[in-house]
N, C-alpha and C positions, 0 to 999 in steps of 0.2 A: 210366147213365140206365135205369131200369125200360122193360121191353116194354110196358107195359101202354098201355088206349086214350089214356087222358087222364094228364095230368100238372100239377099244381097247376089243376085245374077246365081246363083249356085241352086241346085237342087235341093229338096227340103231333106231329103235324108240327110245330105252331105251336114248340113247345119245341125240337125239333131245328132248326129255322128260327135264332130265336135263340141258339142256344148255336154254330150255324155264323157266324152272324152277329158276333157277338163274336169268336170268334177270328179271322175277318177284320178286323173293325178293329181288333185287339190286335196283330197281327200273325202271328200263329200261322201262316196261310193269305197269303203274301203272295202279290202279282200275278204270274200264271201259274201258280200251284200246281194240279195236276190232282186232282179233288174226286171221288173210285170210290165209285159207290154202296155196293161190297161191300163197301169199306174201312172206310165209315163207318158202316155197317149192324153191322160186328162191333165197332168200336169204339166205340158208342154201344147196343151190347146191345140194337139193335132190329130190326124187319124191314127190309126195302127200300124196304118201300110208303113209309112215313111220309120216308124219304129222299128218294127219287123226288120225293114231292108238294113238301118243304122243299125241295130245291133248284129245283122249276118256280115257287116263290114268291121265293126269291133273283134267279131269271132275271129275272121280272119286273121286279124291284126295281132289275136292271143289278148286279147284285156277280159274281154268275156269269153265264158265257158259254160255249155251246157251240164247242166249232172241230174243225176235219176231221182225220181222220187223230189222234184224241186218244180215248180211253177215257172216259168221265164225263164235266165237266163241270173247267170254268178258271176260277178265280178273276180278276175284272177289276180293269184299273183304272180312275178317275173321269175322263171325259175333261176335256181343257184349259177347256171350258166349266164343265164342275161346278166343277171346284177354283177358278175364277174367281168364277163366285157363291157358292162357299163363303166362299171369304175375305170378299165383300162384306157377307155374311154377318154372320161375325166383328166385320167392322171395325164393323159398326152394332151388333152386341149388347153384345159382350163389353166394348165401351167404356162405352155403360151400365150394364151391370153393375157395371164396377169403377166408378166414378163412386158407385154408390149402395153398394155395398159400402164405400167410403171414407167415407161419410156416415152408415153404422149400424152397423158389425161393434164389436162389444165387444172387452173384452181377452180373452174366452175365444177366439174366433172367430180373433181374431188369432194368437192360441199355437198354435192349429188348424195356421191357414196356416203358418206359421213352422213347425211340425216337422214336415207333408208338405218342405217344400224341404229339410230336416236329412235326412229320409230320403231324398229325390232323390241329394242329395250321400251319404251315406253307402253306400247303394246302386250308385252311380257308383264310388263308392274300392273298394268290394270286388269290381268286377267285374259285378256284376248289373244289365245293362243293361235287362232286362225290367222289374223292379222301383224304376228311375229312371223307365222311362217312364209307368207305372204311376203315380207320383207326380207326377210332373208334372200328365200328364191330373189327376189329381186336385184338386190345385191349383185348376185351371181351374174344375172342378164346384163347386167347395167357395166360390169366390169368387162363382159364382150364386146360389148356395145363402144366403150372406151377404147379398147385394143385397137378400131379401126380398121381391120380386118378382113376386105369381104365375104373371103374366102372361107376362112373360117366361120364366121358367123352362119354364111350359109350351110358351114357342115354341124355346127352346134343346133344352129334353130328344130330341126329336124327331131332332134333329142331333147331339148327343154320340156318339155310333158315328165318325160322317162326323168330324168334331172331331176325334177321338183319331187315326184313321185319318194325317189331317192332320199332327198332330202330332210323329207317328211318324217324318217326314220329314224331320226336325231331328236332321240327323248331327253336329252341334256340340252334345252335350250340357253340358258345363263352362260354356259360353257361355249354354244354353239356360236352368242355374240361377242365371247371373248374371242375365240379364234377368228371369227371373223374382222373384231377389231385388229389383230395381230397383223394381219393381212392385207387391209386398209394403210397400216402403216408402213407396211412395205413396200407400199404401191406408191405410197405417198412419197416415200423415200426418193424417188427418181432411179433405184436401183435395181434395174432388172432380175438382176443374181438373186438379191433378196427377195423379189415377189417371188420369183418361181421357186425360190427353197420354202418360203411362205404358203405356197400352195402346193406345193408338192405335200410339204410335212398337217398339211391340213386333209386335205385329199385322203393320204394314208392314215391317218388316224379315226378319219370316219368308215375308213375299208374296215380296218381292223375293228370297232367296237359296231358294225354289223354283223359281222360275223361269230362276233361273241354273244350275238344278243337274239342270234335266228340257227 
């Protein structure tokens, strides 16, 4: 990342803001990881200042948390409340989405979805567990994106960080691309009713085996 003030027309915190941002919800940073300003000042080839400011915009945000007796700054996790309206979240959008996504994706849209899951799985066979998850998420974007939706997409975008983050939580990956393929064929179905009980009953099932697992 260039020193320089600004970065794509935007201020350089804003940029190091997001780019910490992301690899928190990618997992890069997971919860407790300690966030050195000096660390990430030489690993992002820029001053401190634009750190400093990105992580006191994080703080607020709740991703990072100061604690005692710690150097820098902690990566957090969502409390039991957030992940609880996230999910509700979820269960109200994503079920619409697929619903409308089952009611307009074409056969290119479809082929789309269908070889993100080839590469989840292929991904998964070789070992590359980043790169499964990475599809998966995708998956998910790709079937709002199908829906057509603006409205909604606008109100999702906002939340796909939190979403992935979510995601990520799903230590049963082989499972993870079966349901997802379940869901693919419901979509594919042309049958609204089906996607959204497909997503509905996918939704809840990943509710429930977090909460069994945190």
């Amino acid at each position: 990342m260039e020193s320089s003030a600004r970065i794509d027309d935007r201020p350089l915190r804003e940029s190091v803001r997001d780019a910490i941002r992301n690899r928190i919800f990618e997992g890069h940073y997971a919860p407790g990881t300690r966030l050195v300003e000096r660390d990430l000042a030489e690993e992002f080839n820029v001053s401190r200042l634009p750190i400093r400011e990105a992580l006191g915009m994080l703080r607020q945000e709740g991703l990072v948390s100061d604690k005692a007796n710690s150097r820098g700054m902690v990566v957090s996790s969502l409390t039991p409340e957030q992940v609880a309206d996230l999910f509700d979240v979820r269960l109200a959008l994503e079920v619409l989405a697929s619903q409308l996504a089952a009611a307009r994706a074409t056969r290119s849209e479809l082929k789309q979805l269908s070889s993100l899951l080839d590469r989840a799985q292929s991904s998964l066979e070789t070992g590359a567990v980043f790169e499964a998850h990475a599809a998966n998420n995708q998956f998910h974007d790709a079937i709002t994106t199908i829906a057509g939706n603006e409205f909604l997409r606008a109100a999702l975008e906002p939340l796909q960080g939190r979403m992935h983050w979510l995601f990520r939580h799903a230590t049963d990956l082989p499972e993870l691309i079966r349901e997802h393929r379940r869901l693919y064929e419901a979509i594919a179905s042309g049958d609204p009713g089906r996607a959204g009980l497909a997503s509905s009953n996918h939704i809840q099932k990943y509710r429930k085996d977090y909460y069994l697992t945190h």
